[in-house]
C-alpha positions in Angstrom: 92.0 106.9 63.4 90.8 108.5 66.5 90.7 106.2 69.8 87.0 105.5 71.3 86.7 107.2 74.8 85.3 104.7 77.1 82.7 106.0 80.0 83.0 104.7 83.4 80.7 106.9 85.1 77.2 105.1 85.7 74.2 106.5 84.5 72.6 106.2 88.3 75.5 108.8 89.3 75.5 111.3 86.6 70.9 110.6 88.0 71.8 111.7 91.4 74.2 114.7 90.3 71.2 116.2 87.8 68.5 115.7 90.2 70.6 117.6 92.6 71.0 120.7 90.7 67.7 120.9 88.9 68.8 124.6 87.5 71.6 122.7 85.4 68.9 119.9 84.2 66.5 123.1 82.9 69.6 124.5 81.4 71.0 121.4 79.6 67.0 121.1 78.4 67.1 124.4 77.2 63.6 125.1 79.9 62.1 128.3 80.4 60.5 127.8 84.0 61.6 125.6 86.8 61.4 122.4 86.5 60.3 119.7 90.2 61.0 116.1 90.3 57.9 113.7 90.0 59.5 110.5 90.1 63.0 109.0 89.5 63.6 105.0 88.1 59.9 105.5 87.9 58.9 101.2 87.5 55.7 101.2 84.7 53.9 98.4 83.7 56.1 96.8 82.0 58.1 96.3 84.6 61.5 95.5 83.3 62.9 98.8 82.4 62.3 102.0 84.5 62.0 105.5 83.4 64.9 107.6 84.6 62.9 110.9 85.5 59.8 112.4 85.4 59.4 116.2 85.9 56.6 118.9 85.7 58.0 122.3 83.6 55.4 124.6 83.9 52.1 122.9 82.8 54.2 120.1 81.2 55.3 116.9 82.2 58.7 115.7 80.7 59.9 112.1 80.6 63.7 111.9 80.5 65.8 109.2 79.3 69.6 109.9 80.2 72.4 107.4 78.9 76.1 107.9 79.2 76.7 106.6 75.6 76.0 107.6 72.3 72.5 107.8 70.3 71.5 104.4 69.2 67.9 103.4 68.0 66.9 101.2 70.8 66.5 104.4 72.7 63.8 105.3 70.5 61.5 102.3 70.9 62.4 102.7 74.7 61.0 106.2 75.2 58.2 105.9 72.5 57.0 103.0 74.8 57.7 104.6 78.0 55.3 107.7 76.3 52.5 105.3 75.9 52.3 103.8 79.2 52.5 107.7 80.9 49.4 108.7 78.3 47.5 105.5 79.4 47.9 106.7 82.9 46.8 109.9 82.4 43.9 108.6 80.9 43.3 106.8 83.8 44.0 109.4 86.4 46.7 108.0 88.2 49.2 110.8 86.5 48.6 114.5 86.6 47.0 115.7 83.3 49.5 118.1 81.5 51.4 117.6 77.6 53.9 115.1 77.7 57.4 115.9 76.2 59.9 113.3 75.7 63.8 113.8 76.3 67.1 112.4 75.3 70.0 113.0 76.7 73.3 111.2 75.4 76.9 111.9 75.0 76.9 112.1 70.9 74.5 112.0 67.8 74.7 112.9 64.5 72.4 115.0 62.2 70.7 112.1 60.8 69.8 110.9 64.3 68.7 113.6 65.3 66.2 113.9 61.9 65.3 110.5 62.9 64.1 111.1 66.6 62.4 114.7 65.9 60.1 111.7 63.8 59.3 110.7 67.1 58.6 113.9 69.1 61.6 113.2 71.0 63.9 116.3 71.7 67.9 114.9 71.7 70.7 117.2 73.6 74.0 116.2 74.0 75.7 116.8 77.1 79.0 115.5 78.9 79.0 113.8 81.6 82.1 115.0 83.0 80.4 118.4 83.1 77.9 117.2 84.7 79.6 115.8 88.2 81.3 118.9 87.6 78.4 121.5 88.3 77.5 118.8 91.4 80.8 119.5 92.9 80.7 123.8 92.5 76.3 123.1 93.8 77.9 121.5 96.4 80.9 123.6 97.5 78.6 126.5 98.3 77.0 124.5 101.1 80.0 122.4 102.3 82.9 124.9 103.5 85.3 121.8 103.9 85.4 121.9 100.4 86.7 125.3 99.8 88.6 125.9 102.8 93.2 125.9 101.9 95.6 127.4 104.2 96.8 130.4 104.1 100.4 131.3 105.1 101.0 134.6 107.5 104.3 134.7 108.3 104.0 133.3 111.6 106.3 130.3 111.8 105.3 129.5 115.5 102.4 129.3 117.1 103.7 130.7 120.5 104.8 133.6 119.1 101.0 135.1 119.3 101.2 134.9 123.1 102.9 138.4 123.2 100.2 140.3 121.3 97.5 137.8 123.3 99.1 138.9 126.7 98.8 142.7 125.5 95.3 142.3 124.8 94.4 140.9 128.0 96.5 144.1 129.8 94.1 146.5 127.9 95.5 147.1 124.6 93.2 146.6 122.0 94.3 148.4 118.7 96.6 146.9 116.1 98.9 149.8 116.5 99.3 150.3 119.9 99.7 146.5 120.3 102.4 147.0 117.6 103.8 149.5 120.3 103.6 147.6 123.9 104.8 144.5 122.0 107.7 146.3 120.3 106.8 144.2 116.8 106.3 145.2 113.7 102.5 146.6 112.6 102.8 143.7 109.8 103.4 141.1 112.4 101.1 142.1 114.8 98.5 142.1 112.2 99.6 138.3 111.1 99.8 137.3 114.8 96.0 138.3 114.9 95.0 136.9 112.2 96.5 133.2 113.2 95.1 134.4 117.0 91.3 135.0 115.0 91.4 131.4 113.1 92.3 129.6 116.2 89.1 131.4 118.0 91.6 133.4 120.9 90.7 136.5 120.0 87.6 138.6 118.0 87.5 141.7 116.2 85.0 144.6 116.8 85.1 147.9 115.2 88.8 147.5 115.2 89.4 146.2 118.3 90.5 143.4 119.7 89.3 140.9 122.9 90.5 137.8 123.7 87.3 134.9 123.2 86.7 132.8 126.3 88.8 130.2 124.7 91.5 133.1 124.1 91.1 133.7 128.1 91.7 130.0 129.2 94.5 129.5 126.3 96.0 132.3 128.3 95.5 131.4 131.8 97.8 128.0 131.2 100.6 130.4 129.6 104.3 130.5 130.6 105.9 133.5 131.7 109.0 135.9 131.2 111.4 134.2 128.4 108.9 131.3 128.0 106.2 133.2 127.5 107.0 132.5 123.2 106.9 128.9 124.0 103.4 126.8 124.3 102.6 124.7 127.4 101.5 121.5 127.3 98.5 122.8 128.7 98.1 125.7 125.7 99.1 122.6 123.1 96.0 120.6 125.0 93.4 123.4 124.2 94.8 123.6 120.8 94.7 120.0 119.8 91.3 119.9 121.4 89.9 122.7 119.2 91.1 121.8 115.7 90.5 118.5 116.3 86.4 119.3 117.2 86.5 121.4 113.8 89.0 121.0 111.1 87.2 122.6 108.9 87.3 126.1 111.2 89.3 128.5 109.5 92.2 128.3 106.4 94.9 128.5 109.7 92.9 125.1 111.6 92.5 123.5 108.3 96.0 123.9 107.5 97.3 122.0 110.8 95.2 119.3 110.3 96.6 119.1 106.1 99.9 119.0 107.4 99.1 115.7 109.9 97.0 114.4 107.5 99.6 114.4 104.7 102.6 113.3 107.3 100.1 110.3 108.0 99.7 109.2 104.2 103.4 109.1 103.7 104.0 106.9 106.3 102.1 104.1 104.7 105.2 104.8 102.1 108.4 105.0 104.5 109.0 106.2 107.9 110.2 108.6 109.6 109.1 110.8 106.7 111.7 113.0 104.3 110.7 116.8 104.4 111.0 116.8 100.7 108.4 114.1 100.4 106.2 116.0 102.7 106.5 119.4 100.8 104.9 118.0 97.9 101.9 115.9 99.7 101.1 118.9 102.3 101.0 121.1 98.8 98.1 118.2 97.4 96.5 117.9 100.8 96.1 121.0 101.3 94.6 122.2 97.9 97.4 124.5 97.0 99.1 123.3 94.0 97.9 126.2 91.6 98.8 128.9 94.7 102.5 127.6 95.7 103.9 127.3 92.6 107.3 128.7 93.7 109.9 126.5 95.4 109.8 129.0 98.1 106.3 129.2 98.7 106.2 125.3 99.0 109.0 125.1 101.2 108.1 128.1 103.5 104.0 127.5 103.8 105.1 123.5 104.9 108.2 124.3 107.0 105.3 127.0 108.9 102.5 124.7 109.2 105.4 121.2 110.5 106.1 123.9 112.9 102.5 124.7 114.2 102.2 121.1 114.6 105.7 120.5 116.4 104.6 123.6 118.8 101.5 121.4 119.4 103.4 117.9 119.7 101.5 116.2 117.0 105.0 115.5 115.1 108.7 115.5 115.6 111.4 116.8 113.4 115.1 116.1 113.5 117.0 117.3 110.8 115.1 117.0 107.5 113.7 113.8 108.9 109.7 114.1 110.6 107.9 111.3 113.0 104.1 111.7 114.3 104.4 110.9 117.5 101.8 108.9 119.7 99.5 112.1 120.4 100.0 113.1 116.7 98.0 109.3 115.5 95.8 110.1 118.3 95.0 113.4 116.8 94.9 111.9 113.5 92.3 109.5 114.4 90.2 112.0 116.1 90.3 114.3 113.0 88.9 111.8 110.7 86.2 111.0 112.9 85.0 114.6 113.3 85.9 115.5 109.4 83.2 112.9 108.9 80.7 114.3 110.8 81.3 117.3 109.3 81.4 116.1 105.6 77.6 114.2 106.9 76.1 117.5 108.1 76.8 119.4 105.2 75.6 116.7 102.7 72.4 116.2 105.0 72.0 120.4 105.1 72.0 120.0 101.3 69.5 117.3 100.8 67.2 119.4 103.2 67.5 122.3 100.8 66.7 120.4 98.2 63.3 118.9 99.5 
């Protein structure tokens, strides 16, 4: 016997997520032409149920009735009366003259019931919810970056190792492979080092060449010198903090500093100081990697790089395998979640813009 899946999605949810994306609704309707919303939980006379939507497809008006269950009969009585109430209204000109189609949408029906409703005029689709929240999410991910942004690990496993290549740019040198020469690295690293330098907004690239940003310039003016000059300051680690803490969401380098607090944070609601191999596997969730570091080594290596970009910026501490945020770190933390939410609010307020 097969086990009944229950739904525990509400039908005002899986509402907002079609109303959203109105080119999935026409698709799931099989529509030819756009569609435009007219009303939603539009209240008729009757005045104890409402009708989910009300759209225009061409010179149509279509009355939709969505339920996250199965086909049962009361849904034809419901929309048959729901039909008469829109047809009075047009007769009285308070509705926008057009032929009125009526629409079911529901998670399962059989032959039979669907027979029974093309009776009624009323055209039945099946659709998942699931599939639906689904589309919302990939509609919304093209607006809001925070959504899409992962880490990406270059091979640089400290932050002040840049300094070298940002000190060459600021004596003149500008191309990747004479900056691979004054610095005596590697044209790999150099190209890693300015690629962590361009998603931490020190440097910019223009027809191949590089120049440091006026953020780049100040980062550089609170720099240590001769042996130190691999080693952050306080100052550098201020401007650094500052930055990614303004905009998490800034580049796949930013973003990964802040996953690596942020995951170090929710393991301490668990047991503190926190065990590296605890963090490994919560900085590989936070961060949106699972499916990319599959490997053992990829695991271990992109978290040991980003616990040491946040080290170099004294947001956390680590002796031996054992790791501690220390009282700048929950500052930071605090910081990033208020700015993460403003954020998250602009990019859902950008979309509902687009949408009107």
């Amino acid at each position: 016997m097969r086990s009944k899946k229950h739904n525990n999605i509400r039908e005002s949810e899986v509402e907002e997520a079609l109303v959203s994306n109105l080119f999935y609704l026409k698709n799931i309707l099989n529509l030819i032409y756009d569609v435009k919303i007219i009303a939603r939980q539009l209240k008729l006379k009757s005045g104890e149920q409402r009708l989910d939507l009300l759209i225009t497809h061409g010179n149509e008006l279509c009355l939709i009735e969505l339920k996250v269950t199965r086909f049962s009969n009361e849904c034809i009585s419901q929309i048959n009366d729901y039909r008469e109430q829109l047809l009075e209204l047009q007769n009285q000109r308070k509705l926008v003259n057009g032929s009125l189609r009526s629409f079911l949408l529901v998670t399962g029906f059989s032959q039979k019931e669907k027979e029974l409703c093309e009776t009624y005029n009323i055209e039945i689709f099946e659709y998942n919810p699931i599939d639906v929240l689904k589309a919302y999410f990939q509609n919304l991910s093209t607006v809001a970056p925070f959504l899409r942004i992962k880490p990406n690990d270059y091979g640089v496993f400290n932050l002040g190792l840049i300094n070298r290549v940002l000190n060459a740019i600021n004596n003149g040198t500008v191309q990747q492979e004479e900056l691979a020469e004054v610095t005596r690295l590697s044209k790999g690293s150099v190209h890693n080092h300015l690629k962590v330098a361009k998603e931490l907004d020190l440097v910019r690239e223009r027809n191949k060449c590089y120049s440091l940003t006026d953020l780049g310039y100040k980062y550089l003016s609170y720099g240590s010198e001769g042996v130190l000059i691999d080693i952050l300051s306080n100052a550098q680690s201020e401007i650094l903090k500052q930055f990614i803490a303004n905009d998490p969401f800034y580049s796949s380098t930013v973003f990964g500093i802040y996953s690596m607090v942020e995951s170090a944070f929710i393991l301490t609601r668990n047991s503190y100081p926190i065990n590296f191999n605890d963090l490994i596997k919560m900085f590989r969730i936070v961060s949106g990697k699972v499916f990319e570091w599959r490997a053992e080594k990829s695991q271990h290596t992109a978290t040991y790089t980003y616990l040491n970009f946040a080290v170099d910026l004294g947001l956390l501490g680590k002796i031996g395998r054992q790791i501690v945020i220390t009282p700048a770190g929950f500052r930071f933390i605090l910081m990033l979640q208020l700015h993460k939410s403003i954020e998250m609010i602009e990019s859902l307020s950008l979309k509902q813009l687009e949408e009107e």
